[in-house]
C-alpha positions in Angstrom: 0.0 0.0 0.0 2.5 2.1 0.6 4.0 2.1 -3.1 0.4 3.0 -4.0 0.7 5.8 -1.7 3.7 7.2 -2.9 3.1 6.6 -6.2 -0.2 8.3 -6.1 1.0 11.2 -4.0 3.7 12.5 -6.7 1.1 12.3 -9.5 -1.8 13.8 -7.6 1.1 16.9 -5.7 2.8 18.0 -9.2 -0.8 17.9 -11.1 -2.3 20.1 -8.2 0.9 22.4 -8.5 0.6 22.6 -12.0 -3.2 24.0 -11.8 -1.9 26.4 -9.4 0.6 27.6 -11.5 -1.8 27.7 -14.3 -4.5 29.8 -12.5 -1.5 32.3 -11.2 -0.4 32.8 -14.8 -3.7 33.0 -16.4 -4.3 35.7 -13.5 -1.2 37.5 -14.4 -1.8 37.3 -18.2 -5.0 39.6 -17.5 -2.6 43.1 -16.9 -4.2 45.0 -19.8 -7.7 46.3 -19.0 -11.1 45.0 -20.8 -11.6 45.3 -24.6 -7.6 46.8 -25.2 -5.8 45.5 -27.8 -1.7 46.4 -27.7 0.8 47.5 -30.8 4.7 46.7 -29.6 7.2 46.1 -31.3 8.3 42.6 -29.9 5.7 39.9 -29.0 5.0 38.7 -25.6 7.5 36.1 -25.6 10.5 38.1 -26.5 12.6 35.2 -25.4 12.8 33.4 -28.4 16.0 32.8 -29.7 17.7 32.3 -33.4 16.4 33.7 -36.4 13.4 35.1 -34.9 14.8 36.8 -32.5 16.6 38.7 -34.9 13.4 39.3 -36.8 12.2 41.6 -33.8 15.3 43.1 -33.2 15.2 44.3 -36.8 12.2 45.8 -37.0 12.5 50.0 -36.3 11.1 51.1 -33.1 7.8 52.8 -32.6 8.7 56.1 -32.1 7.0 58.4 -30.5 6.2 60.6 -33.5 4.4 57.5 -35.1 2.5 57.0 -31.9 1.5 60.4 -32.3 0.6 60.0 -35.5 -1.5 56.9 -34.3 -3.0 58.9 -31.8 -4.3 61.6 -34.2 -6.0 58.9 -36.3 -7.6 57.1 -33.8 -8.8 59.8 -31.9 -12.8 59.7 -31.8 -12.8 56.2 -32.9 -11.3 54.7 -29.6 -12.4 55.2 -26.0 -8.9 55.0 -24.3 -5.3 55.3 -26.5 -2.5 55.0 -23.9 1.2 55.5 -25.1 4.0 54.1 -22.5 7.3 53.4 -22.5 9.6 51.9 -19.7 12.8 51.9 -17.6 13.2 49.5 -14.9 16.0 50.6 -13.2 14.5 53.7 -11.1 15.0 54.3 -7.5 13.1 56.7 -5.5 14.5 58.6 -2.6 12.8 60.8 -0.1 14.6 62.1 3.0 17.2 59.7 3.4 15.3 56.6 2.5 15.4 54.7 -0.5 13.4 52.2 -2.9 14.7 49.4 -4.0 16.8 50.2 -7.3 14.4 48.2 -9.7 11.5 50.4 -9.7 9.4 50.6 -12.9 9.2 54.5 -14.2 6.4 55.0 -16.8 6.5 57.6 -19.4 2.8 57.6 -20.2 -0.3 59.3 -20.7 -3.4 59.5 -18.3 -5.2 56.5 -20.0 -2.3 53.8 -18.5 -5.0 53.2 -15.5 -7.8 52.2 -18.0 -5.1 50.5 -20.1 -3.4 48.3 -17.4 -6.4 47.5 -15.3 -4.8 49.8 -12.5 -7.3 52.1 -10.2 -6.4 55.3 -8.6 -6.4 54.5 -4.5 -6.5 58.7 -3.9 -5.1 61.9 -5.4 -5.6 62.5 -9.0 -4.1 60.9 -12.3 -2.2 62.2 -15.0 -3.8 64.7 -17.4 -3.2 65.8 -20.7 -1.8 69.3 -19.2 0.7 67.2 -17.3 1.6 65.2 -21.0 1.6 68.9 -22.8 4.2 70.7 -20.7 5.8 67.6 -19.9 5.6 68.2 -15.8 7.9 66.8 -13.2 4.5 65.1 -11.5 4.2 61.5 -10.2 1.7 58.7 -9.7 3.4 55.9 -7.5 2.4 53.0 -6.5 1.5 50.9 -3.2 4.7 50.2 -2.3 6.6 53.6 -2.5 3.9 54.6 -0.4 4.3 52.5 2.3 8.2 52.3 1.8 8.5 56.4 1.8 5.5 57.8 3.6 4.6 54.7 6.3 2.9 56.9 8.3 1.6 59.8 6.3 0.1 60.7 2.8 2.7 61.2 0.2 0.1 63.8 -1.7 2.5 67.0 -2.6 5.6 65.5 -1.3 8.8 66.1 -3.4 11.4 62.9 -3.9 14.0 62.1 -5.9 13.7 59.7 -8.4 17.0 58.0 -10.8 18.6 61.9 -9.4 15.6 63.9 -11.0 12.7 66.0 -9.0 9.4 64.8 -8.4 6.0 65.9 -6.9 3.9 62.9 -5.8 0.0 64.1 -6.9 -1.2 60.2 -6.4 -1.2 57.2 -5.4 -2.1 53.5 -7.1 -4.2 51.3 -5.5 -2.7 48.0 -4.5 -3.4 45.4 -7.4 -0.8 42.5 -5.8 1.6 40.4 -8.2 2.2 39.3 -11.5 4.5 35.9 -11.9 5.7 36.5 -8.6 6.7 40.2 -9.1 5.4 42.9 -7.2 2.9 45.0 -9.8 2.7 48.5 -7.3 6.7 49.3 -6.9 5.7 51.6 -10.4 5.8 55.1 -10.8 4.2 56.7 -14.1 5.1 60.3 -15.1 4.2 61.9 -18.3 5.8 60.5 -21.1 7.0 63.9 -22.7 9.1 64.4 -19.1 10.2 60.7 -19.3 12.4 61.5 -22.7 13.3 64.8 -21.0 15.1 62.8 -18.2 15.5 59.4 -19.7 15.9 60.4 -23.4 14.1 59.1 -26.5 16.7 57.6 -28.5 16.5 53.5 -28.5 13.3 53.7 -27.1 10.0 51.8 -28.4 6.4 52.9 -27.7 3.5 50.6 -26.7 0.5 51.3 -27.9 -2.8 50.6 -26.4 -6.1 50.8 -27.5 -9.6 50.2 -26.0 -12.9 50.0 -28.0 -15.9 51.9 -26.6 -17.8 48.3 -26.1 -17.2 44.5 -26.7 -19.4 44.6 -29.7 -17.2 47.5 -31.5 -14.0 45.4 -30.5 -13.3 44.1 -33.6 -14.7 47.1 -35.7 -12.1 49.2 -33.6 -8.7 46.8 -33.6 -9.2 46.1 -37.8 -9.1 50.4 -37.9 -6.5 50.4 -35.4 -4.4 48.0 -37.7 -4.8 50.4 -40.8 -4.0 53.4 -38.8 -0.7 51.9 -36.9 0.7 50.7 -40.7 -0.3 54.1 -41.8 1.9 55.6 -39.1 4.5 53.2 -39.6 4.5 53.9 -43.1 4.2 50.5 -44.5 3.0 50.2 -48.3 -0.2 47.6 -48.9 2.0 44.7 -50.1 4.0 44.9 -46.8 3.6 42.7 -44.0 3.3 44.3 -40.7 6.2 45.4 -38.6 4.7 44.9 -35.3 3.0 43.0 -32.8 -0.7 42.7 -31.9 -2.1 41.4 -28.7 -5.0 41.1 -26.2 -5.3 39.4 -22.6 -7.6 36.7 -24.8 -4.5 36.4 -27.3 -1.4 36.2 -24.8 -4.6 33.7 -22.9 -4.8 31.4 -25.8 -1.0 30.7 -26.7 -0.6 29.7 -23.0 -3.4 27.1 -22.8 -2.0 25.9 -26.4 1.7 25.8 -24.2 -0.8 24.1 -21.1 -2.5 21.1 -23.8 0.6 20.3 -24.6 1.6 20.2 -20.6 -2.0 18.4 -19.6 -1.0 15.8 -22.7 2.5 14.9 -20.7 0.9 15.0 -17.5 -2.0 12.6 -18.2 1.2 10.5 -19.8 3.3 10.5 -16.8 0.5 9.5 -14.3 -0.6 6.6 -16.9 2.5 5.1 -16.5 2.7 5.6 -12.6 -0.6 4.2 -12.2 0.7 1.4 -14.3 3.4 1.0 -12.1 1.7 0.5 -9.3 -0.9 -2.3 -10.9 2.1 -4.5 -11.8 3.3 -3.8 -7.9 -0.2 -5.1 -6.8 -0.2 -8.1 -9.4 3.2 -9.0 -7.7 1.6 -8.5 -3.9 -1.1 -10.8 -4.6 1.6 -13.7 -6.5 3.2 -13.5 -3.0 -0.2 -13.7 -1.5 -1.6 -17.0 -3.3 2.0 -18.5 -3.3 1.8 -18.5 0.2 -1.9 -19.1 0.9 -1.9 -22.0 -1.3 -2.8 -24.1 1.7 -5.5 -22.2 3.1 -7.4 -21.8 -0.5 -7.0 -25.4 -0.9 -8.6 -26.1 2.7 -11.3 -23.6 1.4 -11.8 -25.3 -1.8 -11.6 -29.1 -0.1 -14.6 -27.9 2.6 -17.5 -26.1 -0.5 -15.8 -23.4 -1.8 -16.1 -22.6 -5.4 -13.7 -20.8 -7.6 -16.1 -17.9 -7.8 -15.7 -17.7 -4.0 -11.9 -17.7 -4.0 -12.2 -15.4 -6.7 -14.1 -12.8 -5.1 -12.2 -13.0 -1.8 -9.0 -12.1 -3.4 -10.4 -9.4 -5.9 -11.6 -7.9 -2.6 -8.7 -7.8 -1.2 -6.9 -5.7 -3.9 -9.4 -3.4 -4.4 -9.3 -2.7 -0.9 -5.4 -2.2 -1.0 -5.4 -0.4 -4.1 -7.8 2.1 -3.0 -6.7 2.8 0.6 -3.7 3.4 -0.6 -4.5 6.0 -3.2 -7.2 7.6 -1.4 -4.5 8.4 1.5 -1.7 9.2 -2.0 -4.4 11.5 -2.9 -5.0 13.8 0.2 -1.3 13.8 0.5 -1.2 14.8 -3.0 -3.6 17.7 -2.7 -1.7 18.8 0.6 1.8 18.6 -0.9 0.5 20.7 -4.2 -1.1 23.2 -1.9 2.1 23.5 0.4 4.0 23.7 -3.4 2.0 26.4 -4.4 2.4 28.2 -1.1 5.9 27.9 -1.6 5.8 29.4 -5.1 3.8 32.2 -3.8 0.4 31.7 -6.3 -3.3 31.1 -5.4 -4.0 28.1 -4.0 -6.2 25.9 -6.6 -9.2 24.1 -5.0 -9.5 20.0 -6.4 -12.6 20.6 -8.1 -11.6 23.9 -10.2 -8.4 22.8 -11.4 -7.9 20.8 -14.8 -5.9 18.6 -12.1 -9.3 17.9 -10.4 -10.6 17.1 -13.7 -8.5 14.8 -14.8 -8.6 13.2 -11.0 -12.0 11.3 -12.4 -9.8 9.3 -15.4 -6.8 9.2 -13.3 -9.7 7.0 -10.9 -10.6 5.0 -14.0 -6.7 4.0 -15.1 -5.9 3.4 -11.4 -8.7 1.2 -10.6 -8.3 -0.5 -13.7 -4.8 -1.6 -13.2 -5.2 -2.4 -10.1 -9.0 -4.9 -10.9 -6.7 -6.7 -13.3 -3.6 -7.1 -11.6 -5.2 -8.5 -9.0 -7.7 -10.5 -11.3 -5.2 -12.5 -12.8 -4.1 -13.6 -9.5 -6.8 -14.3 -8.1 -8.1 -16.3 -11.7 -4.9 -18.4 -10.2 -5.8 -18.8 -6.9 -9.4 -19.6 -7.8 -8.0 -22.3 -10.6 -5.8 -23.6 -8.0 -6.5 -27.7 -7.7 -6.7 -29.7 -4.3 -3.7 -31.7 -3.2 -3.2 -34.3 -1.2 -1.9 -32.5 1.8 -5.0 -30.3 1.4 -7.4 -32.8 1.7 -5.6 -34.5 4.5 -5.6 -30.9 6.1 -9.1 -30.8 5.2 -10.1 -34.3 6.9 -7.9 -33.8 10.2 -10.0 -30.4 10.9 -13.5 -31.9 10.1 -12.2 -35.1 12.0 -11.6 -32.2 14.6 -14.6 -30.6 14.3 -16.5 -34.0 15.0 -14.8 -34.8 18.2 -15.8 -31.3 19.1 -19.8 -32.1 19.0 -19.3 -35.2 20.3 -18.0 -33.9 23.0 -20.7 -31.6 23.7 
């Protein structure tokens, strides 16, 4: 029972860590705001190597004059355009105390809230006056907060930030983590003072765009296509030079990535299940080689085949399924305490694709272990009489006899 156990355990703990993981990143995937599409010039997965990553690197970055130019076109026709660009090396500083040096600065506009599914906690956001004469102002997130002003409101408070002057005018609410990195050590200015202090040269805009409703969605990406190539300058028999994506997008190329996960998965606890049938079918060998004597005292006093039979499927049932029903709890516990580890949402059983699969996993196991314990117990059953059986046999209803007598 206890290879069953383990056996059981390591299937059901890396399945239940694996839907974990899978709800956290799905979670994580969902940073843009509802009905946004994104233009950038490298794809979400801008770890590719080779050839294609040479493709990206290529490809002229969206300046901010062509984001402009987007802008212009789109304008009317879109209910939020956000442009943003990055650094990820700031470090704020505010009467002797200091940030961690891997703060993300924003150079933005005042849709990145409605763009990155971020909500203002108090204070106001950036505004297009802010944008125009590009203002040393700051939104900042949870973290700076609580690192720089513990115990009051930041609100009109000047810091430092990568050496440059800053007046804090609000502050993001908290929206957690993102693949196990902190989502409110950000700080978003307005882009026009971002290439003041940071500078524009090498640097590539993101563009994003949300439609006035679901139902205009696609009406609004197909326009916003034409109107980024436009800006771009691409002729009609060009392909396009940059990248397209949605939350539903960067959603379906990881549950492609997760099939092909589930597939191995499913794969791996086949052959564990196996495993452990052909460990049962050996248990019960050692069972009816050694209680050859008391199935043939069975057998010598009424008992049929279908009796022995029975008895010994019974028994490996029972094995086979007090062992996994203890590998499973242990399971569930072990990919709970994984996931705790890793830091991500703890998956119930029944919501996970792991929970799902638990009812075929149930199948396979019990399967293996009904005919492993089948064929032995097809031997036991066929197992003939022998001599020393019956003489076995006669000797205890000989004593059985006396017994009444006796009485």
């Amino acid at each position: 029972m206890t290879g069953i156990t383990i056996g059981v355990f390591s299937v059901i703990s890396v399945m239940t860590a694996i839907g974990a993981l899978q709800s956290s990143i799905e979670s994580g995937i969902s940073f843009l705001g509802s009905n946004i599409f994104q233009f950038a010039k490298y794809p979400p997965n801008i770890n590719a190597s080779g050839n294609v990553q040479k493709k990206y690197q290529n490809r002229h970055n969206i300046t901010y004059r062509q984001a402009l130019r987007y802008y212009a076109l789109m304008e009317g026709r879109a209910r939020e355009i956000c442009l943003k660009t990055f650094d990820f090396n700031g470090q704020a500083v505010c009467n002797g105390v200091k940030t961690s040096p891997s703060l993300t600065v924003v150079g933005t506009n005042r849709s990145f809230l409605a763009a990155n599914a971020y909500t203002l906690s108090y204070g106001r956001n950036l505004n297009d006056e802010d944008v125009e004469f590009a203002r040393s102002v700051l939104v900042v997130g949870k973290m700076i907060e609580k690192r720089l002003f513990p115990h009051e409101s930041p609100i009109g408070k000047v810091i430092r930030l990568s050496g440059h002057t800053f007046t804090i005018v609000g502050v993001l609410a908290e929206k957690g983590t993102s693949f196990g990195q902190s989502q409110d050590n950000i700080c978003i200015l307005p882009i026009t003072r971002f290439f003041e202090n940071y500078g524009e040269a090498n640097r590539t805009i993101n563009v994003a765009t949300q439609s006035f409703s679901q139902e205009t969605y696609n009406a609004t990406l197909d326009r916003g296509i034409g109107a980024m190539r436009i800006a771009r300058g691409l002729r009609p028999n060009q392909e396009n030079d940059f990248e397209i994506y949605s939350n539903d997008s960067l959603k379906s190329v990881f549950v492609s990535v997760a099939g092909v996960v589930r597939i191995g998965a499913f794969v791996v606890s086949f052959i564990a299940l196996l495993a452990a049938g052909i460990g049962i079918m050996n248990i019960m060998l050692v069972s009816v080689t050694e209680r050859t004597k008391e199935i043939g005292v069975r057998k010598s006093i009424g008992a049929r085949s279908r009796d022995i039979l029975r008895q010994f499927l019974t028994e490996a049932v029972f094995i086979s399924e007090a062992g996994g029903i203890l590998g499973i709890i242990l399971g569930v516990l072990g990919g709970d305490l994984l996931a705790m580890w890793l830091k991500v949402d703890i998956v119930r059983l029944g919501n996970c694709w792991a929970g799902r699969l638990l009812d075929h996993r149930d199948r396979i196991w019990f399967i293996s272990r009904l005919s492993g314990g089948r064929s032995r117990s097809y031997r036991s059953a066929a197992l003939r009489i022998t001599n020393q059986n019956r003489k076995t046999a006669r000797t205890s209803q000989q004593g059985s006899s006396i017994s009444c007598s006796c009485l």
